[in-house]
Wavefront OBJ file of the C-alpha trace (Angstrom):
o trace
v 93.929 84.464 39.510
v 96.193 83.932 36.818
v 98.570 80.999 36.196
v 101.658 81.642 38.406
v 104.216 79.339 39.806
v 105.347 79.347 43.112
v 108.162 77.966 45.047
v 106.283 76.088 48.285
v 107.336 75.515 52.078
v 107.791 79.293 52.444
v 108.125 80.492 55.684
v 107.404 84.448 57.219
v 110.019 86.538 57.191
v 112.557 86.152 59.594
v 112.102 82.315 59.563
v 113.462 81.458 56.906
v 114.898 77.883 56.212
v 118.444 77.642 56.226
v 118.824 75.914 52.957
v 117.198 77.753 49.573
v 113.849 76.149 48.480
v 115.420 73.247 45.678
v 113.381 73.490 42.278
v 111.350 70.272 42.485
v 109.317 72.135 45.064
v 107.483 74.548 42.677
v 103.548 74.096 41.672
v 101.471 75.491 38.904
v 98.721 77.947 40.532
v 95.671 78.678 38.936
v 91.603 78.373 39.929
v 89.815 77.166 37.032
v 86.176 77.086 36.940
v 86.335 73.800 38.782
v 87.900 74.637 41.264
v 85.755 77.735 41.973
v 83.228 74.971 42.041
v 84.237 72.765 44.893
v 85.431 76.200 46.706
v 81.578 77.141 46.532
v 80.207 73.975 47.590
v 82.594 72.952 50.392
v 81.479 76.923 51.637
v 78.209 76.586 50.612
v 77.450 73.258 52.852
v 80.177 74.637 56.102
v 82.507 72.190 55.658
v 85.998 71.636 56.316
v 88.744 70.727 54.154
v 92.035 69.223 55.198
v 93.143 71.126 52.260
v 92.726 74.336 53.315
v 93.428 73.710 57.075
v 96.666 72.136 56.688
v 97.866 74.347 53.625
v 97.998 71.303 51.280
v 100.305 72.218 48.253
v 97.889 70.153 45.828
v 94.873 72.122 46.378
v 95.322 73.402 43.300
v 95.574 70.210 41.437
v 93.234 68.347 43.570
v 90.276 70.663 43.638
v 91.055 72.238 40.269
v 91.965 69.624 37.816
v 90.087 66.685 39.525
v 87.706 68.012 41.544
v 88.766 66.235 45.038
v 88.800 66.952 48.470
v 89.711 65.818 51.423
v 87.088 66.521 53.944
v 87.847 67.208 57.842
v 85.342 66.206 60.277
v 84.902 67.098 63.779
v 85.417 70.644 63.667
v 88.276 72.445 62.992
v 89.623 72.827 66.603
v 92.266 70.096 67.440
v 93.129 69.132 71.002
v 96.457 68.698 70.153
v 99.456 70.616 69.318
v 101.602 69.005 66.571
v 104.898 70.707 65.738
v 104.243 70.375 62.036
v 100.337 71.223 61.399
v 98.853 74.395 60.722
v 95.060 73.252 61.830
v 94.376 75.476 64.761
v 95.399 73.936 68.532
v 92.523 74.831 71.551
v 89.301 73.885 73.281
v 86.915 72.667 70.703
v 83.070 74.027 70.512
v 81.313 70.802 72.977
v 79.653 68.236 71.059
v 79.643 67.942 67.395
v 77.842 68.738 64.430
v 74.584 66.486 63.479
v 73.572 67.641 60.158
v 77.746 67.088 58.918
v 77.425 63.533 57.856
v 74.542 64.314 55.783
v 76.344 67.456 54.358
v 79.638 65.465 53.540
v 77.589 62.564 51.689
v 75.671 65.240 49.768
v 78.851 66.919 48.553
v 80.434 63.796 47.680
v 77.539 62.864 45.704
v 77.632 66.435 43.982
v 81.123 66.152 43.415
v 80.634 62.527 41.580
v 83.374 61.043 44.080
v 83.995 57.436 43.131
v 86.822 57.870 45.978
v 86.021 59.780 49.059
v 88.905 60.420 51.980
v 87.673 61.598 54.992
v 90.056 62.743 57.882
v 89.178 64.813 61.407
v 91.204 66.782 64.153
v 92.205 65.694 67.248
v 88.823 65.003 69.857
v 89.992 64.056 73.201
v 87.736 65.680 74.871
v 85.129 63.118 73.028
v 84.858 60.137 75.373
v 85.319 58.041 71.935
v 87.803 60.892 69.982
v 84.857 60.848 67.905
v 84.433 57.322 66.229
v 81.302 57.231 66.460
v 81.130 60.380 64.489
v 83.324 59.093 61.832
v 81.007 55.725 61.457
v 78.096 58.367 60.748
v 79.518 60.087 58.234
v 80.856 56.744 56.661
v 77.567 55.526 56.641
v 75.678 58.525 55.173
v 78.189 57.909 52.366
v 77.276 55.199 51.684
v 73.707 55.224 51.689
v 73.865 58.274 49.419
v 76.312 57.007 46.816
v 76.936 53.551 47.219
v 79.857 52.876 45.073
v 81.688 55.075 46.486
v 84.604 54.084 48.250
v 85.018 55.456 51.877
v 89.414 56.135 53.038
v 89.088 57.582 56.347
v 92.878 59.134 58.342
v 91.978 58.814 61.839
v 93.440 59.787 65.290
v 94.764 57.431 67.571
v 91.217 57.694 69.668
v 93.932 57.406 72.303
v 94.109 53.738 72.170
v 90.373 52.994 73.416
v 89.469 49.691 71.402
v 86.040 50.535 71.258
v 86.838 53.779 69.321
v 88.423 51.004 66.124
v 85.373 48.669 66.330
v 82.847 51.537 65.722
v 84.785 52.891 62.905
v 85.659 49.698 61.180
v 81.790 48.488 61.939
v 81.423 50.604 59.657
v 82.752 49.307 56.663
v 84.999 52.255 55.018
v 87.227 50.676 52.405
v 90.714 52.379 53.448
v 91.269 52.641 57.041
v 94.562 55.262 57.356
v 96.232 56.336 60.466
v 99.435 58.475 59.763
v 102.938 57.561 61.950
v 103.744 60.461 60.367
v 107.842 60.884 62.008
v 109.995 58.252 63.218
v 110.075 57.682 67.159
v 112.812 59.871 68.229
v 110.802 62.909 67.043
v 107.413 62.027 68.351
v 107.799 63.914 71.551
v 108.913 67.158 69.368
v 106.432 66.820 66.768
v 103.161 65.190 68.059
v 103.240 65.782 71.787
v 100.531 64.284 73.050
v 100.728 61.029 70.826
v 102.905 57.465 71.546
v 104.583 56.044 68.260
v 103.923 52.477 69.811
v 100.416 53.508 70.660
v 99.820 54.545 66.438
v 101.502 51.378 65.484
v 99.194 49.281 67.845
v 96.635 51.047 65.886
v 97.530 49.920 62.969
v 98.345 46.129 64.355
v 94.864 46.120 65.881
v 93.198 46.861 62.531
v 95.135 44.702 60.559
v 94.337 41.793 63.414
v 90.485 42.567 62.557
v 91.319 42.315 58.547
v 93.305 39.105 58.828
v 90.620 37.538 60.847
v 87.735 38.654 58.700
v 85.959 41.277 60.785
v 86.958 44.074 58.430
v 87.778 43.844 54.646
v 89.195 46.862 53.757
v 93.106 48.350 53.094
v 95.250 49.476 55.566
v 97.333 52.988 54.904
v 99.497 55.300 56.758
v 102.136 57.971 55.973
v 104.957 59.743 57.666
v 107.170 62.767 56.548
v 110.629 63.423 55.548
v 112.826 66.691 56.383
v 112.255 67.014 60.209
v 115.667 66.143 61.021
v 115.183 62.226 60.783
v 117.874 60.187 59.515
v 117.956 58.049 56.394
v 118.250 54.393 58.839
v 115.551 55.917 61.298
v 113.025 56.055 57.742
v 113.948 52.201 57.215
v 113.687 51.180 60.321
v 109.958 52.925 60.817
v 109.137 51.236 57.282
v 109.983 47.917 58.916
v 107.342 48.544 62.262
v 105.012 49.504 60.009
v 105.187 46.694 57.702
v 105.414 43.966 60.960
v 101.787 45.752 61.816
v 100.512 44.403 58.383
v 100.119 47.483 56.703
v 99.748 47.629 52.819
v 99.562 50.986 51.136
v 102.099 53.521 52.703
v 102.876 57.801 52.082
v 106.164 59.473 51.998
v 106.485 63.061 51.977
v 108.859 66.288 52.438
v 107.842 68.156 55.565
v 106.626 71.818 54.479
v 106.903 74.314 57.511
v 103.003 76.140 57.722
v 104.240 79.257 59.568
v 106.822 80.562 61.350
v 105.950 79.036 64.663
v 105.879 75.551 63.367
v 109.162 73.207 63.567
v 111.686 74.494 60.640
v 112.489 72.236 57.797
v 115.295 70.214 58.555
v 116.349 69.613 54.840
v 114.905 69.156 51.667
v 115.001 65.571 50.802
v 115.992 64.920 47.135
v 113.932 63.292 45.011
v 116.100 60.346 44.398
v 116.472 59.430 48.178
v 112.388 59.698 48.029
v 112.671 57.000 45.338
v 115.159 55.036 47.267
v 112.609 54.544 50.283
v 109.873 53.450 48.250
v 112.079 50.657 46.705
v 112.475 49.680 49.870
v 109.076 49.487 51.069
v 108.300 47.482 48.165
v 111.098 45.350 49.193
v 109.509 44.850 52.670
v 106.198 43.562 50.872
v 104.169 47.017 51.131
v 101.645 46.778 48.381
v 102.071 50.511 46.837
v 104.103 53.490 48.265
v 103.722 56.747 47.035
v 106.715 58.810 47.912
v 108.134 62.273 46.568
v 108.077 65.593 47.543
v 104.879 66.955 47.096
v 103.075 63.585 48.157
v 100.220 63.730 51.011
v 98.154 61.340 52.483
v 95.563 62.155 50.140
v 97.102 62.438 47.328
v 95.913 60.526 44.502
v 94.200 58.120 47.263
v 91.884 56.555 44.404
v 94.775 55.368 42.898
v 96.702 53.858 45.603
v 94.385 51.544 46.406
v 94.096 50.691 42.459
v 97.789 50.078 42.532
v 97.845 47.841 45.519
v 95.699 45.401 43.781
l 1 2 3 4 5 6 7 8 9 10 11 12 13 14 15 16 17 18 19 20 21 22 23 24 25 26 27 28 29 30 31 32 33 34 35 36 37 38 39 40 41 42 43 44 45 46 47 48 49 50 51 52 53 54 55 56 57 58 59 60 61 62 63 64 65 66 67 68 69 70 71 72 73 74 75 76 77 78 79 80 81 82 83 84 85 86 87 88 89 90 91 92 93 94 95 96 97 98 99 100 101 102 103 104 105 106 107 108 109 110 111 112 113 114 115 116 117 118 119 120 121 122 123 124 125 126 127 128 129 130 131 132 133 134 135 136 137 138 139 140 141 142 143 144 145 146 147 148 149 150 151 152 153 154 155 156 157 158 159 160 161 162 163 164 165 166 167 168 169 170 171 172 173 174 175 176 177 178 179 180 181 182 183 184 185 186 187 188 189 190 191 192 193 194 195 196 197 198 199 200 201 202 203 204 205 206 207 208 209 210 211 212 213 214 215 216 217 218 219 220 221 222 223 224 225 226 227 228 229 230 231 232 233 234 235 236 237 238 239 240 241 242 243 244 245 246 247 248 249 250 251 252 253 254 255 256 257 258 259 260 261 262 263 264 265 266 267 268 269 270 271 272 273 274 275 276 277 278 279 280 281 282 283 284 285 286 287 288 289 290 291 292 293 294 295 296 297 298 299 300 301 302 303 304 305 306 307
């Protein structure tokens, strides 16, 4: 494929958003050798990308001109039925995959990943959502490339304690868990979730950090353009910065399809700007925000710009 831009957040036809797509919301495609190259592996050793699932507009970037991925655990079957993701809703195959942990560390280690983010669907029908999952695939990290740093995103594991202590046991360096919207949207955009049950999450890990049971970074991220307003984005900055939080994502919703929840508005990059001088004003380490920003994006170098 040849270089090509494209404008991003398109919908199918007869969906279309009600505003015109703005300009900052237009990527460079192209699929260099090196990105051929992590296509081929990540196929090669059946595993799943967040990238790919969820449509990421960085693919391109990430997989070409870096050679990143964000790898998605668990299957690719969520239990859950967000308004705003494209990773397919349903029953899950029972049970999970043995030989992935050992597959994810050996890509890693093929892809010379000094900074590894790994992520997962939705497993409630796991009696642990699949923690103990995670903390194998953490491990086998590890023991395959050991200075590598492990970021994992997590589900809620529906509040079960047990489900944090396996996966912080386990020593990743970034534990993330996305808010994702303010409050007033959760029961539009992540049925099936609790906004105070995410930020107890959060609290709960940051309790175990602060006390010395786990040494790693605390992350989390939440979107812009659902049809929040500009007060409800400060005032979820502020619960997530009580929790003890440190590194923190802000990004413009992108409708997948033409089932998913429309765009709202396209948030300009100025106002993106605006929230993260305000999170750095609440005492949030780093906060990436614009745009085209994702969880993922760039993870290595949030956590170098937290200090």
């Amino acid at each position: 494929m040849s270089d090509s831009l494209i404008q991003i957040g398109r919908s199918s036809p007869g969906s279309l958003p009600r505003q015109p797509r703005p300009d900052w919301l237009r990527i460079r495609l192209s699929t260099p050798r090196r990105y051929r190259e992590v296509n081929e592996l990540v196929e090669g050793l059946s595993l799943n990308t967040v990238c790919q699932e969820a449509r990421c507009p960085n693919i391109y970037e990430c997989w070409g001109e870096h050679g990143t991925a964000t790898f998605m655990i668990l299957g690719d079957i969520c239990t859950r039925r967000c308004g705003f993701c494209a990773v397919t809703s349903g029953r899950p195959r029972p049970g999970v995959d043995e030989d992935e942990p050992s597959h994810v560390a050996q890509a890693v280690a093929k892809m010379g990943l000094r900074h590894a983010v790994i992520t997962s669907v939705d497993r409630d029908d796991l009696a642990d959502g699949g923690a103990t999952h995670f903390a194998r695939v953490i491990e086998a990290i590890h023991r395959r490339t050991p200075n590598t740093a492990v970021e994992i995103l997590t589900p809620d594991f529906r509040g079960v304690p047990e489900a944090l202590e396996l996966v912080l046991g386990a020593a990743p360096e970034v534990f993330s868990h996305n808010m994702e919207t303010v409050p007033r949207l959760y029961r539009t955009a992540r049925p099936g979730s609790r906004y105070e049950r995410s930020l107890g999450l959060l609290e709960s890990a940051a309790s175990r950090r602060d006390s010395g049971d786990f040494s790693g970074r605390l992350k989390t991220g939440i979107m812009v353009g659902l049809g929040e307003s500009a007060h409800e984005v400060r005032e979820t900055l502020r619960d997530i910065r009580d929790t003890g939080v440190e590194i923190l994502t802000i990004g413009q919703y992108l409708q997948p399809t033409s089932t998913h929840l429309p765009v709202d508005r396209w948030v300009h990059p100025d106002e993106f700007e605006s929230y993260r001088d305000f999170a750095l004003e609440l005492g949030y380490s780093h906060c990436e925000s614009g745009p085209l920003v994702r969880s993922s994006y760039h993870a290595h170098e949030h956590v170098a710009a937290a200090g």
